[in-house]
N, C-alpha and C positions, 0 to 999 in steps of 0.2 A: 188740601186743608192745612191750616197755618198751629203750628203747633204753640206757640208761646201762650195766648189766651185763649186757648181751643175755641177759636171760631172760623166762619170761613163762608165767604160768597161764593150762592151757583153760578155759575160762569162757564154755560155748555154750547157757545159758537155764537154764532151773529142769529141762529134761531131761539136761542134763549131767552128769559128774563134771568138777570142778573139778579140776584133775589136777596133776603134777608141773610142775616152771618149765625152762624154753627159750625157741627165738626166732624171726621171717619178716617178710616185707616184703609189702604189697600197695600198690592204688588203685583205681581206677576211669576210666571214661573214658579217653581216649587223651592219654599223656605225649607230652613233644618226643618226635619221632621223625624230625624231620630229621639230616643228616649235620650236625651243628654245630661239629663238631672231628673232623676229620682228612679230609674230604673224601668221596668217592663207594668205593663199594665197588670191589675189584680181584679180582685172580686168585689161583688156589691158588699154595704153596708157600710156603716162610718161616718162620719161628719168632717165635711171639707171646710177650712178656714178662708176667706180671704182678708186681708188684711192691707189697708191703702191707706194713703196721706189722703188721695184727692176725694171727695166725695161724690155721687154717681149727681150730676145737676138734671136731671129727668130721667125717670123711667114711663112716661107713658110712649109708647110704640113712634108716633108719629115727631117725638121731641130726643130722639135719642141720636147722639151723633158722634160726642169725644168716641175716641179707638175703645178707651177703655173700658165703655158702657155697652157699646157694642159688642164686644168680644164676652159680656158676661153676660148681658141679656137675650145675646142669639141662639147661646148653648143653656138657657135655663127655661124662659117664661114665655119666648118670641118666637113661633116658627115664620116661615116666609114661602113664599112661591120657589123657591130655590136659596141653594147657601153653598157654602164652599167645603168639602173634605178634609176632616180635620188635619192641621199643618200643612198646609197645600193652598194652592190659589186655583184647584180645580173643580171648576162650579158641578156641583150636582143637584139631583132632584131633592125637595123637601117635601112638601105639602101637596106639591104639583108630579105628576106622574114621570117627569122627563123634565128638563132643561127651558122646554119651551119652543113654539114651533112659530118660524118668521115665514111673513109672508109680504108681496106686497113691495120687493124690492127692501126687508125690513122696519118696514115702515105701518105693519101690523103685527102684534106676540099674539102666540096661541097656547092658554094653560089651562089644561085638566086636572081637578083635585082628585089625591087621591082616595078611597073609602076609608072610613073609620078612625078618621083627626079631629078630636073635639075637647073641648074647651073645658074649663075644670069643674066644671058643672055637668058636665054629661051632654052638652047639645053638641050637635054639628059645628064644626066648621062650614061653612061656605062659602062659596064666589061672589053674595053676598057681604060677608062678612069683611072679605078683600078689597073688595069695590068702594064699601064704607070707610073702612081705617084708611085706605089711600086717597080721597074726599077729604078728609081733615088738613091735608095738606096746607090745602088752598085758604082754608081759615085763618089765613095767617096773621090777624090779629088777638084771635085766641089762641093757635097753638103755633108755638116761636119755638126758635133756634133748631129744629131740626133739619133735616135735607129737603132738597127744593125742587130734585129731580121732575119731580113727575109734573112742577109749575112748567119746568123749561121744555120738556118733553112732549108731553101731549099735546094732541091736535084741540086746540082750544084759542081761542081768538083770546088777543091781550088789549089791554084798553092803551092808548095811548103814552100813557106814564109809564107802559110797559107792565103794570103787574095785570093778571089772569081779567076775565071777566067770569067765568066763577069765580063764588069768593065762597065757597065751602058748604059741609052739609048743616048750617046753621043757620046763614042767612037765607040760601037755599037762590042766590041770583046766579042766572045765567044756570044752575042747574039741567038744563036741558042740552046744554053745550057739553059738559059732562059726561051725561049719559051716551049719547056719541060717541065720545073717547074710549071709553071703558064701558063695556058692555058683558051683562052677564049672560049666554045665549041659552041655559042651564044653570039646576043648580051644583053644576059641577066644574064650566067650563068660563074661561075670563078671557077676555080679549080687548086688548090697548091698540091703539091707533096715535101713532106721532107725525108731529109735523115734517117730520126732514127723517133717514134712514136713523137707526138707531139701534147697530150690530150689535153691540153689548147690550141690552134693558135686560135680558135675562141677569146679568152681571148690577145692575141696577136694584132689581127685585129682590135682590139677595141681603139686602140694608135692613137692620130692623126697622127702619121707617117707612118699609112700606110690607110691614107684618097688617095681620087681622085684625079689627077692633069691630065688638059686636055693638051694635048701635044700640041696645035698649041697656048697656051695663056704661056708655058714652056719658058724662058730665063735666064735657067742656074741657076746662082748663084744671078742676079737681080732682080730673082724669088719673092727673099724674100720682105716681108712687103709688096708685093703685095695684098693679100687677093683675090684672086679670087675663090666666093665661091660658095656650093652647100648647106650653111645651111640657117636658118632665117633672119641672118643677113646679113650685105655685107659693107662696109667701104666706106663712103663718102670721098669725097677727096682721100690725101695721109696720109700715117704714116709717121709721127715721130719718129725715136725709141730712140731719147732721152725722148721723154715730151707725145705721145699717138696720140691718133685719135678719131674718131666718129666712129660708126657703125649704120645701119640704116636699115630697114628693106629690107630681100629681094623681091623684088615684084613677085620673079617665088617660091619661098618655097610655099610647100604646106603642110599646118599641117595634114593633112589626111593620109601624107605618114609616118607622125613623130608624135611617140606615148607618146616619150621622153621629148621633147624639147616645151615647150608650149609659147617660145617666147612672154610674154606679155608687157613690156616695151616697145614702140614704137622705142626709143633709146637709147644706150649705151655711154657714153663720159668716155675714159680714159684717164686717168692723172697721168703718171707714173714718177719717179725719184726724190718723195717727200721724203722729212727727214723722216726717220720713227719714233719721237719722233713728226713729226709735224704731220703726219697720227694718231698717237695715239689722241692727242689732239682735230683734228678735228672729230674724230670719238664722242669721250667724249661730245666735245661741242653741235654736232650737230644743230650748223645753216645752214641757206642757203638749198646749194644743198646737203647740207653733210646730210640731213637729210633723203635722197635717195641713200645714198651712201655706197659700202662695200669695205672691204680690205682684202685681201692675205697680206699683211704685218700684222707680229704679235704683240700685245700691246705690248708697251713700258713698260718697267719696272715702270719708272715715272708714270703711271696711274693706275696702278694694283692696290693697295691699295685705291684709288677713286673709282676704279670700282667695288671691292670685295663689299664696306661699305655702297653703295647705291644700292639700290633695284633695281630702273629706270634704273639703268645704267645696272647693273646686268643682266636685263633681255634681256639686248638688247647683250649681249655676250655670247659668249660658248667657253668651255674648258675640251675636251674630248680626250681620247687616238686615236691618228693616227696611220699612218703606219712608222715612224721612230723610229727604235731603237739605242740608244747610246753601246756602246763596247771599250772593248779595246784586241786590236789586239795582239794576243804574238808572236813574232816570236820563231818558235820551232827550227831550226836552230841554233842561238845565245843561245837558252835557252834549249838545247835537254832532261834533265832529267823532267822525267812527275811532280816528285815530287815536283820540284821546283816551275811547272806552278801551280801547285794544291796548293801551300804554296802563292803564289800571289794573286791566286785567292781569299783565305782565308785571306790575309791581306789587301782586297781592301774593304776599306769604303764606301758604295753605299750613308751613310744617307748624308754626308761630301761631296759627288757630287751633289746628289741632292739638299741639299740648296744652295753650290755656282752656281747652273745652274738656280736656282729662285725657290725650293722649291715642293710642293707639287701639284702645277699648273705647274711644268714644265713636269711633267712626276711619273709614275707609277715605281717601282723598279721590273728590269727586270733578268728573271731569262734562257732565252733562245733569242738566234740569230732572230728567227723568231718573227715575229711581232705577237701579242693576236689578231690581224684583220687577219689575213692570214689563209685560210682555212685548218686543217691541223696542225695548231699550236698544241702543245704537252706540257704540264705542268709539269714540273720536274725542281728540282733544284739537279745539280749533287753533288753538296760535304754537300749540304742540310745545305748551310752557311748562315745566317743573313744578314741582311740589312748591319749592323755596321761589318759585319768581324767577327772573328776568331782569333785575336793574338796570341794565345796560340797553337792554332792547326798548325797556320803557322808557329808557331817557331819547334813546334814538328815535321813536314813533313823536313823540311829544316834540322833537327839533322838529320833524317832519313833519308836523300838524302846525306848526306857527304859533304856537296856543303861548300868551305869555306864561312866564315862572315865576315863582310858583304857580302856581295852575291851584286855583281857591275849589277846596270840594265841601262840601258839610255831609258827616256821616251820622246817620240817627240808629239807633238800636235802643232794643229795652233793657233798662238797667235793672243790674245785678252784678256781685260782687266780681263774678267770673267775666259776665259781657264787660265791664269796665276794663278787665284784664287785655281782653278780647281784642277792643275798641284800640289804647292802647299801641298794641302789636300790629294791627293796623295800617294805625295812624304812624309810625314808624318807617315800617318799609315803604308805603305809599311816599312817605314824605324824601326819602332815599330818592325817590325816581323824579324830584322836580313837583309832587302836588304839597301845597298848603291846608292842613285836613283840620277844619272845622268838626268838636266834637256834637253832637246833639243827643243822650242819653236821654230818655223818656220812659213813661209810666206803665198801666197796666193798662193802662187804653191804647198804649202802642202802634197797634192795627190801625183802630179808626182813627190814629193820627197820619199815619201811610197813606190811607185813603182818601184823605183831603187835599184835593192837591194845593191848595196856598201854602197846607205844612208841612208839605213830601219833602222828604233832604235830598240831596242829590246820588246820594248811593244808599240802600239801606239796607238792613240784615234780617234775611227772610228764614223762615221753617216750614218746607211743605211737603205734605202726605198726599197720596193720590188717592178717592175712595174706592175705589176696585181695579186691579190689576188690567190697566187700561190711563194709554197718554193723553185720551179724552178727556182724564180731570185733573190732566197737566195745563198744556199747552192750550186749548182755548181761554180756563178759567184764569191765567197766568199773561197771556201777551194778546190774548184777540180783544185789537182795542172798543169795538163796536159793543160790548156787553158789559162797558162800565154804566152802575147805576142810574148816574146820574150825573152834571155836570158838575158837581159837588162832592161827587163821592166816586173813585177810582176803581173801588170794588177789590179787585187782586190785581189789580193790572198795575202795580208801582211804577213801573218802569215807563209809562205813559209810550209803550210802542205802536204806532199807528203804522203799520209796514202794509202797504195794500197787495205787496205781494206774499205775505204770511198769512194777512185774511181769507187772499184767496184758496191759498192751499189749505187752511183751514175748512174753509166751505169744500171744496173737494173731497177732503178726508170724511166729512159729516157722510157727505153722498154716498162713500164705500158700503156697499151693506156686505161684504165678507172681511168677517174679525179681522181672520189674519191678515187682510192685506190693509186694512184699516190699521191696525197696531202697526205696520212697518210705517205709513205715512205719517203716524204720528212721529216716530221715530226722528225719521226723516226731516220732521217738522224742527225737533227738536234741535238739529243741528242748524237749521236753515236759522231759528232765534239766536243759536250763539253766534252766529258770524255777524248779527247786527250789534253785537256786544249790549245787547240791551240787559243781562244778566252774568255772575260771575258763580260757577259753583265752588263751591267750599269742601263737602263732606257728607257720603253719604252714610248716617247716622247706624251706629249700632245698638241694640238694646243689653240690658243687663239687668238680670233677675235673678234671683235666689227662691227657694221655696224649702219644704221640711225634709227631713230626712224622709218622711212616711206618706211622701206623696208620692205617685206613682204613673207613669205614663201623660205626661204634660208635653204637649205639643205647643205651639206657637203659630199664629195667625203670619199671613203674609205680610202685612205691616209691623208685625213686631210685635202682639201682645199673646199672651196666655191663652192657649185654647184649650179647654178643659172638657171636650166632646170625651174622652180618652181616660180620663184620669180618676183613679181610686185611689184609697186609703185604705186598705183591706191588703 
């Protein structure tokens, strides 16, 4: 997932559709998961704040994707087939009795609900109930921007333009193709059938967008900022999705069935579409209710140095590697000679990014695609270049390639006051080693300018999250060139790499149906894209949060965000 306009194409192998753009967070491996700011967990009751710049852009189940909607809708309104243990990327049971049972070379999931999960109205949950919200999917002219998984996944015939031939529980076509795939065999028991292995779908399941939605409380696209839920909490009132709402307990949750979720805060008040420079401040200040209060919006630069120099403050923050990694994307096309990519690479200044993106709290210097959280991750630096570059070596590669000098490049990134910084630093060293760097600064459409290839620049500056701790939503969505949408549209695949021996190993890697041995080929995979220099990494991204003095037990998702399974005000 592409962090600058939180969107992002599925792009799950040459068995996929390449589908519509949205957002999620993943990792691998176990993030901090000590109490690092605010101390030891406490007791029920109390009112927990949250408090954001961004505002939540859907809450219905099937529309939910930025990290930061996920991470507060999974621990409130949204339970799932499975989910992850708070601060940790170690999936466990939710709704469903176990993890989930593969069969079929995993090329079938087997999931039993467990008794006594129901919805805030007193009725059951069911397999039913599952089968429906993950059906909306396919709707995808009424319900947009969420994940696409289960389009690319399931055994379902695709029409030729590549999207499904169900088109959802509304029009109701191809509906019998559906039922197929997902079959309720009980009303307790679910089971998915996909086209190609698919080791991780438990790890897939775990998304709120493929939570429960009861079809007779379903209205479409109205759906949304409804909240009609099956977790602890449940929304008094209406939302707002400029400014937030209340959430409040559910009176049918039953913690007995949820291992996860210890709901101890009696209530939740969001308060979204604040300045993030006035989030920083109330965090810092911490009066009032800010003093129960946390944020997904990241410190303001303005307070960084406040918060570094004092202890108290210190301690109520964390700043730890997430699941986003920074890159810059080469197109091999416009730049076909390898030598030339490997002479870029060599002339790219990681330390000169890293302080204009804020330094040594902004992020780690990254030497692979794949995030250091992602199971699977692989340790190599291919041209074994420095922080600061290689000048020398890049000039040397670039005699060696014949390429004239200047060697003309265009760099596109989206502008902002820091990326111009960025761009800049760049464009400098680059231009040290022999290239002429064309700048191309762009908008808030960014993305679907990337993805055009008439307006693709020749190198360009990428942000991506993986959605579960898994290189499966690296490295296909990222360089398998067979799952760009369209001729027209690139999807994620900037770099326009058509390598038919990365597709292959790609398809390979699909066929693994044992995780682990699947996450090392993805790994694997990873190294095998850099040595076609079709991408350059940058930095893998840290986050930085503050919350109240009188928050208590805040964990943190594998991708980076606030997990609030854990956390009281009491």
């Amino acid at each position: 997932m592409r962090i600058a306009n939180h969107r992002r194409s599925v792009a799950a192998g040459v068995f996929t559709v390449a589908a519509l753009t949205a957002l999620t967070a993943c990792g691998g491996g176990s993030q901090k998961t000590t109490d690092n700011a605010g101390g030891s967990g406490g007791g029920k009751g109390g009112t927990l704040h949250l408090v954001n710049q961004a505002t939540f852009s859907h809450l219905d189940p099937q529309r939910i994707y930025p990290n930061r909607t996920m991470a507060f809708s999974a621990r409130t309104f949204i339970r799932t087939l499975t989910t992850f243990q708070a601060g940790t990327a170690d999936l466990v049971a939710d709704v469903a009795t176990d993890t989930g049972k593969a069969g079929d070379g995993a090329k079938t999931w087997t999931f039993t609900l467990k008794d006594g999960v129901k919805w805030q109205d007193g009725k059951a949950v069911t397999c039913e109930d599952f089968k429906y919200g993950i059906s909306r999917t396919f709707a995808t002219d009424t319900i947009t921007a969420g994940p696409l998984f289960a389009i690319a996944y399931l055994d379902i015939p695709s029409k030729p333009d590549g999207s499904s031939q169900y088109e959802g529980p509304y029009k109701k076509t191809g509906q019998e193709l559906y039922d197929k795939a997902v079959q309720c065999t009980d009303a307790k028991t679910i089971v998915f059938r996909t086209k190609h292995p698919v080791a991780d779908l438990n790890n897939v399941l775990a998304l709120p967008g493929y939570g429960a939605v009861r079809q007779d409380q379903d209205t479409g696209a109205k759906f949304d900022f409804t909240l009609f839920s099956d977790g602890p909490y449940m929304l008094e009132g209406t939302w707002n999705p400029q400014t937030g709402g209340t959430m409040v307990r559910n009176p049918h949750w039953d913690p007995s069935t949820d291992s996860v979720r210890k709901a101890l805060p009696d209530k939740i008040v969001v308060e979204q579409g604040v300045n993030a420079q006035t989030v920083s401040q109330r965090m810092v200040s911490d009066g009032g209710n800010d003093k129960y209060a946390y944020t997904n919006t990241r410190l303001d630069p303005s307070v960084i140095p406040q918060v570094l120099s004092n202890p108290a403050l210190k301690k109520r923050s964390v700043n730890d590697v997430g699941g986003f990694v920074d890159y810059l994307s080469v197109n091999v096309k416009h730049i076909p000679d390898l030598k030339v990519r490997q002479a870029l690479a060599l002339a790219t200044d990681k330390t000169t990014y890293r302080v204009a993106m804020g330094g040594d709290i902004y992020g780690e210097y990254a030497t692979t695609i794949m995030s250091k959280t992602i199971a699977g991750w692989k340790n190599f630096n291919i041209l074994n270049a420095p922080p600061e570059g290689d000048i020398a070596r890049a000039k040397a590669l670039l005699q060696e390639a014949g390429a004239r000098q200047p060697y003309p490049i265009t760099y596109g990134y989206q502008q902002t006051p820091v990326q111009d910084k960025v761009a800049a630093a760049l464009q400098a060293s680059w231009e040290k080693a022999g290239f002429k760097v064309t700048l191309k600064p762009m908008g808030d459409n960014y993305y679907d300018v990337l993805a055009n290839p008439t307006q693709n620049p020749d190198v360009a500056w990428v942000s991506w999250v993986a959605d579960w701790p898994s290189g499966s939503t690296d490295i296909p969505a990222l360089f398998d060139s067979r799952v760009n949408i369209s001729a027209n549209n690139l999807g994620n695949d900037f770099s326009e790499l058509a390598d038919p021996e990365v597709n292959a190993n790609i398809d390979k890697a699909w066929a693994i149906a044992d995780k682990a041995q699947q996450d090392k080929a993805w790994g694997d995979l990873d190294e095998q894209v850099g040595k076609t220099g079709a991408a350059i990494p940058l930095v893998y991204q840290k986050y930085f949060y503050m919350q109240g003095s009188g928050v208590k037990g805040m964990k943190y998702f594998f991708g980076g965000f606030p997990d609030i399974a854990e956390v009281s005000v009491r």
